[in-house]
C-alpha angles and dihedrals in degrees: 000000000000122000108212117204124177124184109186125202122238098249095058095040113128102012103098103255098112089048082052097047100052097042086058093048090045092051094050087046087051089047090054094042104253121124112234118230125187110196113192134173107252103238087056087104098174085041085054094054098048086058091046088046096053099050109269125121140193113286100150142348132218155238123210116182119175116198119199121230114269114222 
């Protein structure tokens, strides 16, 4: 598995080049055998688009809990 993770600048926001991006990394993580995976938090809408856009789509969601150490 290969978790695939994009942070675009703002200069280059809305143009393409993140949708591009992940579909090539997903397709070089597919050619080595490895299943690409794009977590995202869910009220990353553009985040959420790019993934649509590219091809991925919703098969679980999530919990993260952090817990701080307890002294």
């Amino acid at each position: 598995m290969a978790n695939i993770v994009i942070q675009t600048e703002d200069g280059y926001k809305n143009k393409g080049f993140a949708k591009k991006v992940v579909e090539k990394i997903a397709y070089e993580c597919l050619k080595k055998g490895l299943i690409p995976t794009y977590w995202v938090n869910k009220n990353n809408i553009p985040s959420r688009k790019v993934a649509k856009n590219a091809g991925f789509e919703l098969l679980s969601k999530e919990i993260v809990v952090s817990i701080e150490k307890i002294e």
